[in-house]
Structure formats: C-alpha cells, structure tokens
NUDREN-659475 format. One record per residue (C-alpha): residue number from 1; x, y, z; chain. Coordinates in Angstrom, 1 decimal. Layout:
// NUDREN-659475
@num = NUM, x = X, y = Y, z = Z, chaine = A
...
//
This chain:
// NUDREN-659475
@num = 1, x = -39.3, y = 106.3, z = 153.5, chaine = A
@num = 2, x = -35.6, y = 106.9, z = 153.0, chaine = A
@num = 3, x = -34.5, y = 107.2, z = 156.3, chaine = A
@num = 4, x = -30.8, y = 108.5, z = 157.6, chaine = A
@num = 5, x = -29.3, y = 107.7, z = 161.3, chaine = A
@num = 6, x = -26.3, y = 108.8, z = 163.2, chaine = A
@num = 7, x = -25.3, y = 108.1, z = 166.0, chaine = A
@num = 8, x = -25.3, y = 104.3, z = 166.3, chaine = A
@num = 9, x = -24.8, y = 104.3, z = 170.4, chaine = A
@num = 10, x = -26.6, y = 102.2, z = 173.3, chaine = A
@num = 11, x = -29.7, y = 103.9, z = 172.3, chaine = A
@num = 12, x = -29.2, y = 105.1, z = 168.5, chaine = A
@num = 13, x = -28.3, y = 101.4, z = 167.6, chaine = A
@num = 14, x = -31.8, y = 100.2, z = 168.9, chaine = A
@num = 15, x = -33.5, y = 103.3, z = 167.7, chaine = A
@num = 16, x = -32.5, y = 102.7, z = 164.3, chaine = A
@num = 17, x = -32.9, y = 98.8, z = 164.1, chaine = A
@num = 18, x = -36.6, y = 99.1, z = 164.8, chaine = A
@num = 19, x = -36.8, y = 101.4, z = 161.6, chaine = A
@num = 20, x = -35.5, y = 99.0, z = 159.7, chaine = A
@num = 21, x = -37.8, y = 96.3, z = 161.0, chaine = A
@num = 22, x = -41.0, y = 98.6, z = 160.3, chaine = A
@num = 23, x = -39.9, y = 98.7, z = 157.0, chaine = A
@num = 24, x = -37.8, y = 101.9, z = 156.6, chaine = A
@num = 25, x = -34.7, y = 102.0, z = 154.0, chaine = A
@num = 26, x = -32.0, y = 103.5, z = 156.5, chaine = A
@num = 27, x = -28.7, y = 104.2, z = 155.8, chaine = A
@num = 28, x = -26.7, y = 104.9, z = 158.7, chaine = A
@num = 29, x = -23.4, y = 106.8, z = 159.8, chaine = A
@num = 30, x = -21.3, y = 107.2, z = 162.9, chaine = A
@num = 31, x = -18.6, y = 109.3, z = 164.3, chaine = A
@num = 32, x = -16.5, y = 105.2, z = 164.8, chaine = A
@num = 33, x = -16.9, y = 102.9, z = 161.7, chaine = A
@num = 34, x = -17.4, y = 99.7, z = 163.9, chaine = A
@num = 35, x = -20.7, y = 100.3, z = 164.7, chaine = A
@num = 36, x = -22.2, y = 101.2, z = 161.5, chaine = A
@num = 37, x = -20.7, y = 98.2, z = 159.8, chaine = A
@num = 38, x = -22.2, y = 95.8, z = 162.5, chaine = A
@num = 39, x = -25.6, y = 97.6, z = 162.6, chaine = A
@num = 40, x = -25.4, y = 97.7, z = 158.9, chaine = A
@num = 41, x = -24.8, y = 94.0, z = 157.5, chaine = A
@num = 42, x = -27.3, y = 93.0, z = 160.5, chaine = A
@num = 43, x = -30.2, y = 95.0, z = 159.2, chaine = A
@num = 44, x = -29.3, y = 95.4, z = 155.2, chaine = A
@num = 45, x = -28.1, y = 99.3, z = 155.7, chaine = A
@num = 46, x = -26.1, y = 101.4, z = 153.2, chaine = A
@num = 47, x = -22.8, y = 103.2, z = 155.4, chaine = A
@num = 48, x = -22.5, y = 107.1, z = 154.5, chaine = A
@num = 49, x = -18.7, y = 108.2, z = 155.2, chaine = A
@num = 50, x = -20.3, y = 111.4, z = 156.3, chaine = A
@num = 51, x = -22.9, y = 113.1, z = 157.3, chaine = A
@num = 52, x = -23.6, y = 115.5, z = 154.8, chaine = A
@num = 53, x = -24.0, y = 112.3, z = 152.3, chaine = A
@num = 54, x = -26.1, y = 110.8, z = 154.7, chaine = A
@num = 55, x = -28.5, y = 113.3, z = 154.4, chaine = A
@num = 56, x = -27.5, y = 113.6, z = 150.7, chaine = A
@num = 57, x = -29.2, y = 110.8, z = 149.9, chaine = A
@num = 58, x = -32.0, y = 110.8, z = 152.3, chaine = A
@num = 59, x = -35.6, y = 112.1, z = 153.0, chaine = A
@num = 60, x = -35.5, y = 112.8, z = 156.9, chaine = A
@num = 61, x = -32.3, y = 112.5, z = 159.3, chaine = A
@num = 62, x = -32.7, y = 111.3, z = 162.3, chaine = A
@num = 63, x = -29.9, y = 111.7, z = 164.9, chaine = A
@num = 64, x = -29.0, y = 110.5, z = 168.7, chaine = A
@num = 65, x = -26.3, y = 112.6, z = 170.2, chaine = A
@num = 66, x = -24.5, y = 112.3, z = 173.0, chaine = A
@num = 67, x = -24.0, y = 115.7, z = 174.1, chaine = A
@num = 68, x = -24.2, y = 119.6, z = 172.7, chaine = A
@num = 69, x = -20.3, y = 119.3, z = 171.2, chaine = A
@num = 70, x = -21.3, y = 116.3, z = 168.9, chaine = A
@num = 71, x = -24.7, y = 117.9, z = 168.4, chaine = A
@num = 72, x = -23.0, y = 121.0, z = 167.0, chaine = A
@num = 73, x = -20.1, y = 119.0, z = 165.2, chaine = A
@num = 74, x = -22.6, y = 117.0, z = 163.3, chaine = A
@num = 75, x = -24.9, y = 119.8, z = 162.6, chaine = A
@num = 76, x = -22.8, y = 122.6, z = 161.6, chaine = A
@num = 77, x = -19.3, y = 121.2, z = 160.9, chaine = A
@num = 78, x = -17.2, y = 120.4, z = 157.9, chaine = A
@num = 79, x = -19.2, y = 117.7, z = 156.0, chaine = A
@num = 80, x = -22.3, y = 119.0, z = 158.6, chaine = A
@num = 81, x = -26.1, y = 117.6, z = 158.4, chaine = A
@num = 82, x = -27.4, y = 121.3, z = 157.7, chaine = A
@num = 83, x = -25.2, y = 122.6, z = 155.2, chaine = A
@num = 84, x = -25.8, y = 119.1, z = 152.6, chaine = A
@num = 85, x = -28.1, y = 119.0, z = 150.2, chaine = A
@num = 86, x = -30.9, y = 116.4, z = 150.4, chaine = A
@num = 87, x = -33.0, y = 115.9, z = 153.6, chaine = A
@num = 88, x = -34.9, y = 119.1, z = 154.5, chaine = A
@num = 89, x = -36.3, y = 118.0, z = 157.6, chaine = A
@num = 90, x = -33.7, y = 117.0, z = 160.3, chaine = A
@num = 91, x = -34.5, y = 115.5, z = 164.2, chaine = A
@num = 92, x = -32.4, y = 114.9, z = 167.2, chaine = A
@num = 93, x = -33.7, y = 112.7, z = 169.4, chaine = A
@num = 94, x = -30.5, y = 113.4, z = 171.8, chaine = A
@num = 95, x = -30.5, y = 115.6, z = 175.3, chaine = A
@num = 96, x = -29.4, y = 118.9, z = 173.8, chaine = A
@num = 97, x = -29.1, y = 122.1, z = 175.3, chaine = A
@num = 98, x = -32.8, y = 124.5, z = 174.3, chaine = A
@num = 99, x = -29.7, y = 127.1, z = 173.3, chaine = A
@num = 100, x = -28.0, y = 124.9, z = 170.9, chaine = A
@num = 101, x = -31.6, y = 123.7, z = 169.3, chaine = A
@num = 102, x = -32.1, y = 127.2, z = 168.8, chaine = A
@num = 103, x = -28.8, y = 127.5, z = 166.9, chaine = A
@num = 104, x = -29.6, y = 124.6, z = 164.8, chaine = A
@num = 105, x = -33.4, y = 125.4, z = 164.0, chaine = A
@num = 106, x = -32.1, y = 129.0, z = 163.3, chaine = A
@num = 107, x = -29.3, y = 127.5, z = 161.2, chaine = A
@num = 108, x = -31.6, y = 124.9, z = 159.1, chaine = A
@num = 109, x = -34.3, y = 127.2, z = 158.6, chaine = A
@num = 110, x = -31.7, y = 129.8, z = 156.6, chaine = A
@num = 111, x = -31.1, y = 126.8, z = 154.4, chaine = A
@num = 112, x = -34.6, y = 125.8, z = 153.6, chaine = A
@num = 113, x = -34.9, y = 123.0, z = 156.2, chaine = A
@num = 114, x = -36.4, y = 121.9, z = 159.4, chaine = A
@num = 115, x = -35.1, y = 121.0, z = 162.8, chaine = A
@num = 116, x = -37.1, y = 119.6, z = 165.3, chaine = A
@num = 117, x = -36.1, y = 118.7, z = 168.7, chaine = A
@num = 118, x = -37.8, y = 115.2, z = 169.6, chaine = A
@num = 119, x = -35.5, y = 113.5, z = 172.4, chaine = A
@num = 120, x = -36.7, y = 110.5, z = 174.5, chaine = A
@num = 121, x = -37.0, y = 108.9, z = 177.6, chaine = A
@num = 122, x = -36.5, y = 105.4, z = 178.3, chaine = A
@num = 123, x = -33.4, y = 103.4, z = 178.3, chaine = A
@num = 124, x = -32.1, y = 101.0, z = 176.3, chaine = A
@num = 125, x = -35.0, y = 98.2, z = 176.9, chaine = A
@num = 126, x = -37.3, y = 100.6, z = 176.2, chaine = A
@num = 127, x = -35.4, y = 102.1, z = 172.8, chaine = A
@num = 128, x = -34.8, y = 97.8, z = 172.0, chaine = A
@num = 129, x = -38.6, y = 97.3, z = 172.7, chaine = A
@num = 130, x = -39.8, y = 100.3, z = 170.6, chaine = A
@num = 131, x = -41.3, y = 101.9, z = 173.7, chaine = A
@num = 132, x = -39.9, y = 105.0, z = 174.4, chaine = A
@num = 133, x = -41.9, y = 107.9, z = 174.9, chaine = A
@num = 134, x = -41.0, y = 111.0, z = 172.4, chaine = A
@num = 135, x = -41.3, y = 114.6, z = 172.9, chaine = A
@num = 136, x = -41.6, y = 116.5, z = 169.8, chaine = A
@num = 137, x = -40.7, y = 119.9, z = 169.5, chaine = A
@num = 138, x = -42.6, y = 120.7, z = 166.7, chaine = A
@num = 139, x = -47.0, y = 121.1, z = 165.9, chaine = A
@num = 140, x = -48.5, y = 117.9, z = 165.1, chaine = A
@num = 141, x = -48.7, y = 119.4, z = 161.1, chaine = A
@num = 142, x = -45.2, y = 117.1, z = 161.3, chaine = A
@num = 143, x = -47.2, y = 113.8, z = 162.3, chaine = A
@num = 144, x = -48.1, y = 112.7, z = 158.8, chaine = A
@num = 145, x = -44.6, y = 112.7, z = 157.9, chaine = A
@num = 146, x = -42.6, y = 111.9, z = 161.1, chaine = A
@num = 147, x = -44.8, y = 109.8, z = 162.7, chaine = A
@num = 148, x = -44.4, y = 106.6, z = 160.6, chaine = A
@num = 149, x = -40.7, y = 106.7, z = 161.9, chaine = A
@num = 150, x = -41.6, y = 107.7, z = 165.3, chaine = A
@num = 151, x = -44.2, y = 105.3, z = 165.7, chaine = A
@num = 152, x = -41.7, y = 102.8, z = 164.7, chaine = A
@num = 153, x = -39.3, y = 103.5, z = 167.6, chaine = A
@num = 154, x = -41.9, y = 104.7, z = 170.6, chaine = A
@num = 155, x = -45.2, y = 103.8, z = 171.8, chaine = A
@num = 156, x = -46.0, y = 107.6, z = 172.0, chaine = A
@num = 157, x = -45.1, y = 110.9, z = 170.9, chaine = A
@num = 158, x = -46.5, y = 113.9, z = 172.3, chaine = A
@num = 159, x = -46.5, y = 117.4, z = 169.8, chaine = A
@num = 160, x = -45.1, y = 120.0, z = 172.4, chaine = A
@num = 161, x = -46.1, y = 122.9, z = 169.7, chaine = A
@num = 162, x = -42.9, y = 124.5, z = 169.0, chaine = A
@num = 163, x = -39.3, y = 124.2, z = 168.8, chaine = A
@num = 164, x = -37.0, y = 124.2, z = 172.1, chaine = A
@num = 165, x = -40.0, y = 122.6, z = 173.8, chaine = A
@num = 166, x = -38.9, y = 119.1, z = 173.5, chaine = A
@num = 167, x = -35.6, y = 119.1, z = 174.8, chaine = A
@num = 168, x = -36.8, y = 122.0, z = 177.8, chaine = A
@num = 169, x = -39.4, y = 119.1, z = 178.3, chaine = A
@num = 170, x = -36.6, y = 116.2, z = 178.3, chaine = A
@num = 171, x = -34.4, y = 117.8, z = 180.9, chaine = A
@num = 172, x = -37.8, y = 118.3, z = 183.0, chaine = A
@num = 173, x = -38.6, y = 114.7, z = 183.0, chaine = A
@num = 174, x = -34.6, y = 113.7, z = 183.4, chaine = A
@num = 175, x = -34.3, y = 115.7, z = 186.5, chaine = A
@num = 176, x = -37.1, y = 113.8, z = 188.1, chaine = A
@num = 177, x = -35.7, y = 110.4, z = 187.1, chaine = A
@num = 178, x = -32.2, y = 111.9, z = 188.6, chaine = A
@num = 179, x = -34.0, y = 112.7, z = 191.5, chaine = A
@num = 180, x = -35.8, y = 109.7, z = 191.9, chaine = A
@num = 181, x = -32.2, y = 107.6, z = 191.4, chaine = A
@num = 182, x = -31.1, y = 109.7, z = 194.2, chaine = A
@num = 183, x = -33.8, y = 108.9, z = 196.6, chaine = A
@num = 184, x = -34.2, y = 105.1, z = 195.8, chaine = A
@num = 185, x = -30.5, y = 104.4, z = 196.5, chaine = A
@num = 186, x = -30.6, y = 106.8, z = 199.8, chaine = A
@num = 187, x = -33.9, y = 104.1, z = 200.5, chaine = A
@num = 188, x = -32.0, y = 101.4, z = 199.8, chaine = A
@num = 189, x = -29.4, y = 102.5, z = 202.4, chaine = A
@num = 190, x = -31.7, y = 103.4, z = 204.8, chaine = A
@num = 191, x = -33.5, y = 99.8, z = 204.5, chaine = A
@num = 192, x = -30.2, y = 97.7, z = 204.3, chaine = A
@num = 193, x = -28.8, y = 99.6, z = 207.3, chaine = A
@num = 194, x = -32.4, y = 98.5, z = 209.4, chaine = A
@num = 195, x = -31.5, y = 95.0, z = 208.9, chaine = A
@num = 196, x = -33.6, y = 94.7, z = 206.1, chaine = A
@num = 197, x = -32.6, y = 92.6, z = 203.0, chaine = A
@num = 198, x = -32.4, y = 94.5, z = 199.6, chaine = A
@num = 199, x = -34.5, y = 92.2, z = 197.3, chaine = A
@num = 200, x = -37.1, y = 92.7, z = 199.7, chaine = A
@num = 201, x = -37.2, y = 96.5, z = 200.4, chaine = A
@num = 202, x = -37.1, y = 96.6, z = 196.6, chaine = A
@num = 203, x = -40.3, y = 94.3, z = 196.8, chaine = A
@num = 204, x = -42.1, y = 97.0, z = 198.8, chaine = A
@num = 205, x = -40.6, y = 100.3, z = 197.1, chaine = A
@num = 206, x = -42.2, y = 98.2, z = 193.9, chaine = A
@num = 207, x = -45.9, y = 97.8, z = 195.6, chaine = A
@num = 208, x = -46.1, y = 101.3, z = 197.4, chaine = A
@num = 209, x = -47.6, y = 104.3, z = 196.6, chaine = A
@num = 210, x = -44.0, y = 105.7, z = 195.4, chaine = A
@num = 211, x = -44.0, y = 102.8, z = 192.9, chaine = A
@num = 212, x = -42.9, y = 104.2, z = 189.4, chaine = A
@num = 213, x = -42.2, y = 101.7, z = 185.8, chaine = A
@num = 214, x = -38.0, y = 102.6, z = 186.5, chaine = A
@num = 215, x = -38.7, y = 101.1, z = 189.4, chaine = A
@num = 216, x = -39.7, y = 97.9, z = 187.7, chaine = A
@num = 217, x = -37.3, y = 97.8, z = 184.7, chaine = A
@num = 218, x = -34.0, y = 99.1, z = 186.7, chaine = A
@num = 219, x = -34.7, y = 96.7, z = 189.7, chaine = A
@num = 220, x = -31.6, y = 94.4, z = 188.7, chaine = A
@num = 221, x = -29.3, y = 97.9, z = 188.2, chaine = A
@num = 222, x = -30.5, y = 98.6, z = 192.0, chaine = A
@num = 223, x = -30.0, y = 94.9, z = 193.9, chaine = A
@num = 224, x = -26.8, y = 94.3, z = 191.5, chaine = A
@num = 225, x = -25.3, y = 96.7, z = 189.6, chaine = A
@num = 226, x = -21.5, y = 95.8, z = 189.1, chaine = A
@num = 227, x = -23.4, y = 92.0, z = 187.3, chaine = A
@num = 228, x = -25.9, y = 94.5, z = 184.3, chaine = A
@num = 229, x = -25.0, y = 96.4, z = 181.4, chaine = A
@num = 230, x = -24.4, y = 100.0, z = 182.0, chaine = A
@num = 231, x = -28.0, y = 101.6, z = 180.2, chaine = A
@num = 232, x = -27.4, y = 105.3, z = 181.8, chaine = A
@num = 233, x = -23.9, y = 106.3, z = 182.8, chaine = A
@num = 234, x = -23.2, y = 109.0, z = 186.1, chaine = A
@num = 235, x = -21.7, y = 111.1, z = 184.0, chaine = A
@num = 236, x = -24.5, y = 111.4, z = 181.4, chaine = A
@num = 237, x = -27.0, y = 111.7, z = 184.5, chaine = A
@num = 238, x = -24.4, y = 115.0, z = 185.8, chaine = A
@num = 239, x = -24.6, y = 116.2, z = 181.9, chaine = A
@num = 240, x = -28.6, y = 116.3, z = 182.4, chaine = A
@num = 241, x = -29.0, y = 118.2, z = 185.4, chaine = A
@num = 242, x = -26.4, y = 120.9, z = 184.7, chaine = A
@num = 243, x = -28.5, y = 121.5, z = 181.4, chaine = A
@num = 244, x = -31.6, y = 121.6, z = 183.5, chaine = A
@num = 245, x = -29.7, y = 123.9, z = 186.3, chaine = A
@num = 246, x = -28.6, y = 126.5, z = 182.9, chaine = A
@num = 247, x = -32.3, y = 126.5, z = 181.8, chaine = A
@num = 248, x = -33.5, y = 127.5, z = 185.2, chaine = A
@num = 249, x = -30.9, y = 130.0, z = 185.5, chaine = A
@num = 250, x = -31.6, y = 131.4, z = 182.3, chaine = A
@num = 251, x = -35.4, y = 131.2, z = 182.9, chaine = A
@num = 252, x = -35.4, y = 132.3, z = 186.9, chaine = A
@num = 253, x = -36.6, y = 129.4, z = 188.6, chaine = A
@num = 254, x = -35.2, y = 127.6, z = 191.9, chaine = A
@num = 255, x = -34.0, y = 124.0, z = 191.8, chaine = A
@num = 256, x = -32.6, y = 123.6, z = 195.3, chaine = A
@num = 257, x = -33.0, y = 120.0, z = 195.0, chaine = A
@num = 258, x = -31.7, y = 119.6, z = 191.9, chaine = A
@num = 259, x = -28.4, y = 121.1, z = 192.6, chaine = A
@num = 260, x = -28.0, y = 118.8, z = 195.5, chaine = A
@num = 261, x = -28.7, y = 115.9, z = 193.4, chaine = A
@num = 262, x = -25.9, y = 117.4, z = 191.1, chaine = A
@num = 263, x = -23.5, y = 118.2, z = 193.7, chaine = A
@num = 264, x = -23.7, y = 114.0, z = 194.7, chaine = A
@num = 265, x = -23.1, y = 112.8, z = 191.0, chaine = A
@num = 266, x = -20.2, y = 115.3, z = 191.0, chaine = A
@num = 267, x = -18.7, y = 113.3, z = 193.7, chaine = A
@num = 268, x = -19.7, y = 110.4, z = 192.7, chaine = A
@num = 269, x = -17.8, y = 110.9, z = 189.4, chaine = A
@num = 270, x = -14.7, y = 112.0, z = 191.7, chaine = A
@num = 271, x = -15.0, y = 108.8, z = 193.1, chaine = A
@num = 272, x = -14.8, y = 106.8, z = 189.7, chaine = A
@num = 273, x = -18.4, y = 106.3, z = 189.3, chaine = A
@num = 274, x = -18.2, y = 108.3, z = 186.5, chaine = A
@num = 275, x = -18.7, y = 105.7, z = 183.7, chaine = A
@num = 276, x = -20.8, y = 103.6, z = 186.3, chaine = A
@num = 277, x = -24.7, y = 103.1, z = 185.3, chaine = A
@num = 278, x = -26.6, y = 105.8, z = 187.5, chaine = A
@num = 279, x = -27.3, y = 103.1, z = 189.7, chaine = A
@num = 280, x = -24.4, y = 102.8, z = 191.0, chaine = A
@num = 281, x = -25.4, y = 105.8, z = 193.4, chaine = A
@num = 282, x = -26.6, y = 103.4, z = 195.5, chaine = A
@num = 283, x = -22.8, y = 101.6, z = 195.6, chaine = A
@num = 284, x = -21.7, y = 105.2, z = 195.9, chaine = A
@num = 285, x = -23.9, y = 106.2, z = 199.1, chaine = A
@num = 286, x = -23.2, y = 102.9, z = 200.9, chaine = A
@num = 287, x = -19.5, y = 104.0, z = 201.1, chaine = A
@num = 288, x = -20.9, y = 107.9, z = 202.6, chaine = A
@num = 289, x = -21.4, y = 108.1, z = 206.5, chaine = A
@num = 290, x = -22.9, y = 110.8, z = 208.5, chaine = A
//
C-alpha cells in the first residue's frame, strides 16, 4: 500500500520506519525539512513539500501531531490534508481534542473522505519496537484496510466503534499514566526521605501489587532522569490532562484528582521542567517541602 506520513517527531519517526520495514511504500512530509530528508534516504522514502501532495499521491494518510493547532493546520489549512485530492481515508494517531476530531471527520466527510481518530499509547520504545497499543475510532469494517499498517506499528488495535471514541479513550488512559507519574515520584520521595536507596524502592514498586509495564520500561527516567532521552515532555503531559479536564467539563463528570495532578505539572513547568521528560516530577517534588 501507498502509504503517506507526517509528522516525523519522537514518535512519528518510529511510527513510520516500521511501515517501511513491513513493506509499505511511504512517502513522508513534515512541518521542518530535516527530518524528512534523514528519515527519508534511511528508509528509501519519496519527500512531499506539502501535505496536500502527500496525500496527492497516496492511498491512506497517516499522521502524528503534536497538538490541536498543528492538527488543524495540517488538516484544514492552505495546502491542507482534507481539501487534496488523492487519499480518501485519513488517520491521526496524535492526542487531539474529541472537538477538533469532530471538525475534521465533519470536514472530510463533505469531501468524500474518511477520518478516523486512532492515537496511541506507548512511548517511544514502544513506537521503535512496533508495540504500541492503538485505539481506533472507527468499526472494525476499517480492519481489512487499515490494519496491515496498524499491525505494522502496534501489537494491538482495539475498534472503539465510532469516531471521537479513540482520542476520548486516549486522554482516559493518559490521565491514568499522568496520575500514576505523579504518585511514583511522590513514592520515590517518600522512600528516599526513609533512608531508603532509590534503585531499591524501585525494586519493590516493580514486584508489588502496584506493579504496572511503565513501571518497567521508564525505571531509568525515574532513578536518573537528567542521563535518558526525553520520551514524554511535562508540558505535553499538562497538554493531556487539560484536554481530559475540557472533556469532563463538557460531559459533567468530576476529576478532582486530575486537576491536582495538573495544578503540579503547571508548576512544574514554572519551574523549567517544562521541556523535562515527565519524569522529572520526581526532580521536581524532591525540591517541594511541606
């Protein structure tokens, strides 16, 4: 299958080198040229200079957005995804807003094209190793077609029936992993300031009952975070749960916990944490005294 990509990031990068390997012809844009070229003469990828001839000359478009405002530029501006001619079935695999994948599946279905909301979660071992877990906003009548290129980049993908449901399902899932960030580096604190040594609280957090696979792949992040490569920044984390705070807004339901765990990133992101990986919380919460 002729498959287009944009947005060539920390995840999008990976995403789309596995489609390649799996046999896909991808051509590729991105909002910065750098990263296209290198992704490009690494995997044998034609360049589009835009995104309308990126899907122009595609089957299927898949994206990976950073936020709602790139979303929306990509989609529906100048030189937009929905607007070309070619591809008539477009994904974002981003965090988006269910308001703005509303806009865009309203927006491609008055052109004669499909959106479907199908973001992630896993970071960027997990997008490198093909195993992240999709949420597809869309029937599984789509599976014959996408799932070839989803089964490429994730070890599942789960049919959530109808558009908006992925990324409602994908700030669900973020705002436990933001909560669970939160509580390991409060733990962590909690631990060190007992005397006891950090590798080895992480040893027990890792065998008890509260034991969960982030656990496991971010344990380096935790113990030293300043030494890894930032996979999940604070302010991407803060982005999450004020998306998941509008939904419940909009839909009536009471996050007390999750506003807390907002109000902390907020702080944290005062405090320069900002383009720190999330686990730098822990860093963050050292520093805080009662």
């Amino acid at each position: 299958m002729r498959v287009g990509f944009a947005g060539l990031g920390r995840m999008g990068a990976r995403m789309a080198e596995n489609c390649a390997r799996a046999g896909h012809e991808l051509s590729v844009w991105n909002r910065s040229a750098g990263p296209a070229e290198e992704l490009a003469s690494r995997i044998g990828a034609d360049i589009a200079p835009t995104p309308a001839e990126l899907a122009a000359g595609c089957e299927l478009v898949i994206s990976m957005l950073a936020n709602d405002e790139a979303a929306h530029s990509v989609y529906l501006g100048e030189n937009g995804l929905i607007a070309a001619s070619g591809a008539d079935l477009l994904v974002e695999m981003g965090t988006m807003s269910p308001g703005l994948v509303a806009e865009l599946a309203a927006a491609a279905g008055a052109r004669g094209k499909r959106f479907v909301d199908a973001p992630v979660s896993g970071a960027t071992a997990a997008a490198a190793d093909a195993q992240l877990l999709i949420m597809a906003g869309a029937d599984d009548s789509l599976a014959a077609r996408l799932g070839p290129v989803f089964d490429a980049m994730g070890r599942q993908t789960i049919w959530l029936g109808r558009s908006g449901a992925g990324a409602a399902m994908k700030l669900a899932v973020n705002m436990l992993i933001h909560g669970l960030n939160q509580t390991v580096a409060e733990a962590l604190t909690l631990a060190e300031s007992a005397g006891i040594e950090p590798a080895r609280a992480f040893d027990v957090f890792e065998s008890s009952a509260a034991a969960a696979p982030m656990l496991h792949y971010r344990r380096a992040l935790y113990l030293d975070e300043a030494a890894q490569d930032v996979t999940f920044t604070v302010d991407l984390a803060a982005k999450d749960l004020t998306l998941a705070l509008d939904l419940a807004t909009a839909t009536g339901v009471a996050m007390p916990q999750t506003r807390i765990n907002l109000d902390i990133l907020r702080s944290a992101m005062s405090g320069g944490f900002g383009a720190r990986d999330m686990a730098s919380v822990v860093n963050y919460m050292r520093g805080r005294k009662e």
